[in-house]
C-alpha positions in Angstrom: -22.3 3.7 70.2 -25.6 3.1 67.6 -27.0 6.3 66.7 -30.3 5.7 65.1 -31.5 8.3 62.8 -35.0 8.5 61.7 -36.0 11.0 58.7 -39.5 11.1 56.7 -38.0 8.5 54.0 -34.9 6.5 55.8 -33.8 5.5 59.1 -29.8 6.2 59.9 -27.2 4.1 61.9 -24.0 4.5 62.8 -21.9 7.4 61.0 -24.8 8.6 58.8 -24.8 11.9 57.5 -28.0 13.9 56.3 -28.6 16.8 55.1 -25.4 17.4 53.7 -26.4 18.9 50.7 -27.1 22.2 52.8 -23.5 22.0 52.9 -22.5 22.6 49.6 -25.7 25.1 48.2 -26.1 27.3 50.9 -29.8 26.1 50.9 -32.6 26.0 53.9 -32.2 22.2 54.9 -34.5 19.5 53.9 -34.2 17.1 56.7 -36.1 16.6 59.8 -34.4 14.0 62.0 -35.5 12.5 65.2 -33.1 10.1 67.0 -34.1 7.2 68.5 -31.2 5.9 70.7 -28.9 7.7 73.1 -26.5 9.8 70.1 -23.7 11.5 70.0 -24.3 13.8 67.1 -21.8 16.2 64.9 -23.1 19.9 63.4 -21.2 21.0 60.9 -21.8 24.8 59.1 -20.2 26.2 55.6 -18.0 28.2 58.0 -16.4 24.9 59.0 -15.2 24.1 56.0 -13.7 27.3 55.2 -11.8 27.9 59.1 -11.1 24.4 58.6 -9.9 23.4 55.4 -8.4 19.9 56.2 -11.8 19.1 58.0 -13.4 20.7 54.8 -12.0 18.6 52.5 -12.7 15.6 54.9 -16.2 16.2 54.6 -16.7 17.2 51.1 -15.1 13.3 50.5 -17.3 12.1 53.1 -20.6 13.7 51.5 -19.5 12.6 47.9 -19.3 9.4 49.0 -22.7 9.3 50.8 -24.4 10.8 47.2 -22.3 8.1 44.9 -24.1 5.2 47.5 -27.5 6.9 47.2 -27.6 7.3 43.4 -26.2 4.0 42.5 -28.6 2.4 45.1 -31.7 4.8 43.0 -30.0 3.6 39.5 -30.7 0.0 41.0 -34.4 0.7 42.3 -34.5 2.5 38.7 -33.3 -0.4 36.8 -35.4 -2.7 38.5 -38.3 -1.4 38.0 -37.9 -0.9 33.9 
């Protein structure tokens, strides 16, 4: 199944994740999605990841991976612009 995720600045497909950083600070989040397609979609809280250590440490790989894309893809915009 496509699941489409529209935010202010991207759209989403298939196993995206946003907002993860409200994961790891505790912070308000700072995503507004709206789907666009039939989804199936995941929630995950802090709690999760502490009841659930395994799926914890699944995650935390997950989201580091989804940052290390983002900046490199920013360090290219970056580079290309200077």
């Amino acid at each position: 199944m496509c699941v489409l995720i529209k935010s202010e600045t991207a759209v989403y497909s298939n196993y995206a994740a946003y907002g993860e950083l409200c994961l790891l600070t505790k912070q308000t989040r700072s995503v507004t999605a709206i789907v666009l397609e039939s989804s199936d979609l995941i929630r995950h809280s802090n709690e999760d990841m502490t009841e659930y250590p395994m799926l914890g440490l699944k995650l935390l790989r997950h989201i580091f991976l989804v940052i290390s894309k983002r900046l490199s893809r920013s360090t290219e915009r970056m580079a290309a612009i200077f």
